[in-house]
C-alpha positions in Angstrom: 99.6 82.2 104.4 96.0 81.0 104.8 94.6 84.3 103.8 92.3 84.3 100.7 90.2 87.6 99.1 86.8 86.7 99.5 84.0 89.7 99.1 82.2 90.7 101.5 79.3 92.4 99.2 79.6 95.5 101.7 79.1 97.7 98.5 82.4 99.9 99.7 83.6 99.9 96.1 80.2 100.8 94.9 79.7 103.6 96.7 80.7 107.2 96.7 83.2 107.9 99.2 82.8 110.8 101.9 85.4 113.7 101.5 87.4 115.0 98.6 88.2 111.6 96.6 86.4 110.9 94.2 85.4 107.5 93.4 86.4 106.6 89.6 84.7 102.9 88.5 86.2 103.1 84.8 84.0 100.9 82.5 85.2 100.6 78.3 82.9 101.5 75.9 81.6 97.5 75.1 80.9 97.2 78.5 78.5 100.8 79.0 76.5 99.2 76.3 75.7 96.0 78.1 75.1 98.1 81.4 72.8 100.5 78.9 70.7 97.7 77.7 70.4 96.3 81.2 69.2 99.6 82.7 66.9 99.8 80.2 65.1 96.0 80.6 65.3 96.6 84.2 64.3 100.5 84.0 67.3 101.5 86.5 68.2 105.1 86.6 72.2 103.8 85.2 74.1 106.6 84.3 77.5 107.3 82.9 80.2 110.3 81.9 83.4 110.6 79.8 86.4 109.5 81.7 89.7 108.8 80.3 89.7 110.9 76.7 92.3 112.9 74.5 91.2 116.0 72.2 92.5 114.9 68.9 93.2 118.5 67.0 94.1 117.5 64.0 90.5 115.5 63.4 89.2 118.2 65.9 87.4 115.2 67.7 87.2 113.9 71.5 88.9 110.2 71.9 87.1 108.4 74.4 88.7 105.2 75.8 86.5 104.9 79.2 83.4 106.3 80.6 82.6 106.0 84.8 79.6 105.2 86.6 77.9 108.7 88.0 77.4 107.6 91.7 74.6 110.7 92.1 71.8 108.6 92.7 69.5 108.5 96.3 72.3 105.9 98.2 75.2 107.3 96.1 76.5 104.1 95.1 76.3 101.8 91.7 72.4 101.4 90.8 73.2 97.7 90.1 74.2 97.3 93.9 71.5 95.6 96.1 72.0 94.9 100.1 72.6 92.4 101.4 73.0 90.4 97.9 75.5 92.4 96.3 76.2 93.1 92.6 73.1 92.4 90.7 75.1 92.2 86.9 78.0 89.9 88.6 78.2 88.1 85.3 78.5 91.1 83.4 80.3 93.5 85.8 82.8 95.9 84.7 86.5 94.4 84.6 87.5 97.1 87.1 84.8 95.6 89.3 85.8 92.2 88.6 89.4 92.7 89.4 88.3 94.7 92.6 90.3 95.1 95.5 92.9 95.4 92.9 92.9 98.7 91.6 94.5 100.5 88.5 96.4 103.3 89.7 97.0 105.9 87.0 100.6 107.1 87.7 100.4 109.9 84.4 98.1 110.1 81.2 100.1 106.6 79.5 100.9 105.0 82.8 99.0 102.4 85.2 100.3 100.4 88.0 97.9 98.0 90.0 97.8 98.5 93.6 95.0 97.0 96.4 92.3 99.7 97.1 93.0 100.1 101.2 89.4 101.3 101.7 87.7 97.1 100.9 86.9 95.8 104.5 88.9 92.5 103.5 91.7 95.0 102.7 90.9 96.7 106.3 90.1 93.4 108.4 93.2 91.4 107.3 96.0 94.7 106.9 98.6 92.9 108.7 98.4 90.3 106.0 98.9 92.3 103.2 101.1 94.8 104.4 104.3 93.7 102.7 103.3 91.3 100.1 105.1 89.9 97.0 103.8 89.3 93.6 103.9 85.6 94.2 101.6 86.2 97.4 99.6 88.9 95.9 98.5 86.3 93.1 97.4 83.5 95.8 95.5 85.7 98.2 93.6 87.4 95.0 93.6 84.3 93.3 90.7 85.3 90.9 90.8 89.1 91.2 94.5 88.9 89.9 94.4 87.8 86.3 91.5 90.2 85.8 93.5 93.2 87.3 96.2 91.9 84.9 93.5 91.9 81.7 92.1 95.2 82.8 95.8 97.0 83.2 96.6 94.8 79.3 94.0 96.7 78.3 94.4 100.4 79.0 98.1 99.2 77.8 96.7 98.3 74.9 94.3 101.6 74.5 97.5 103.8 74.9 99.3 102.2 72.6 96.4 102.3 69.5 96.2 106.0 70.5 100.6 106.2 69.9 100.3 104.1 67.1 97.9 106.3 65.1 99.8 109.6 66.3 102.6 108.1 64.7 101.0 107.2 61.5 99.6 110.7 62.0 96.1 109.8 61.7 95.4 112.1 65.2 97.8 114.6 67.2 97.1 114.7 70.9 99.0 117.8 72.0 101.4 117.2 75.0 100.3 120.9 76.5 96.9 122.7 76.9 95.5 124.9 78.6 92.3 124.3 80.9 90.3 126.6 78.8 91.2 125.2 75.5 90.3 121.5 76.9 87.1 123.1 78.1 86.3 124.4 74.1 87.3 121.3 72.8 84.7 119.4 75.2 82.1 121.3 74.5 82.1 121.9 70.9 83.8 118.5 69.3 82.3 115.1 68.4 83.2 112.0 69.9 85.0 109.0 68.6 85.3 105.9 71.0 88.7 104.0 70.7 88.2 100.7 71.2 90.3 97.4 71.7 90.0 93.4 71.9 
C-alpha cells in the first residue's frame, strides 16, 4: 500500500464542526500551561474548560484529568491555527493533536479505543484505502501519528488507573450513580484538584 498520512493543514480538526457534534480537543493539565504561557507572550484570546473530571465526595473536591480548547472565538477554530501555514505551536501541540487523524474514542467513563476521525480530508480523499485496515497497516500509513495515539490512549490508561488506585486506598470515592442536579452542586460549589501523570 503506497498510501502515507500526510496533513493537509486544512484546520478540519481545529475547527468547530457544524451541527450537533461537538468537537472535543482534550489537552492534560501540563500541556494548558504551556498553551497559557504562549497565549499570553503572544496575547492570543486561548481559552480552555473542564473536560474529563470525577466529583470526589469523600474530599468533596472536583478531579480534573483534561481540560478542551473552547472553539468560541471569530473563525470558531483553535486560536493557534493560522491559514494556509497551519498549527502555529506544532512543537508544542497537544498529544491529541499530535496523534490526529487518530482519535481517542471514549467507549464509557474508564474506557478508550483509538479510531481514525472520518471527518480529516486525508481520511475523506483516500477512504477506499483505509476502509478495512489492520493494525499492522494502520501503523505504516500513520507512521508518526500512531505511536502518539498510542502515548495519548497510555495516558488516559494511566489517569484512570491513579484515580482506581486511590479509590482503593480510599483516599477519594467517585460515586458510580448521580444524579444531574447533584453533579451540577458539586461543580459549582467544590474546589479543584488536577490529577496528573508522567
Amino acid at each position: 500500500m503506497s498510501v502515507k498520512y500526510i496533513c493537509r493543514k486544512c484546520g478540519i480538526c481545529c475547527h468547530e464542526v457544524p451541527g450537533e457534534f461537538v468537537k472535543r480537543i482534550p489537552i492534560y493539565p501540563d500541556e494548558a500551561d504551556t498553551l497559557i504561557e504562549i497565549a499570553k507572550e503572544r496575547q492570543i484570546d486561548f481559552k480552555i474548560i473542564e473536560d474529563l473530571v470525577f466529583p470526589d465526595i469523600m474530599n468533596k473536591k472536583i478531579l480534573v484529568l483534561t481540560y478542551k480548547i473552547v472553539l468560541d472565538n471569530e473563525n470558531k477554530g483553535c486560536p493557534y491555527y493560522i491559514e494556509p501555514q497551519g498549527c502555529t505551536v506544532h512543537r508544542v501541540k497537544p498529544l491529541a493533536c499530535q496523534a490526529y487523524p487518530l482519535a481517542l474514542k471514549q467507549v464509557d467513563a474508564f474506557n478508550f479505543e483509538i479510531s481514525i476521525d472520518p471527518l480529516c480530508n486525508f481520511v475523506i480523499e483516500n477512504y477506499i484505502e483505509l476502509e478495512n485496515l489492520n493494525i499492522e497497516k494502520l501503523k505504516e500509513i500513520f507512521e508518526e501519528e500512531y505511536p502518539k495515539a498510542e502515548r495519548f490512549y497510555q495516558k488516559n490508561k494511566k489517569l484512570m488507573f491513579k484515580i482506581r488506585k486511590l479509590e482503593v486506598k480510599k483516599q477519594i470515592e467517585i460515586p458510580r450513580q448521580i444524579s444531574l442536579e447533584e453533579f451540577n452542586k458539586y461543580l459549582q460549589n467544590w474546589e479543584r484538584e488536577e490529577i496528573t501523570v508522567k
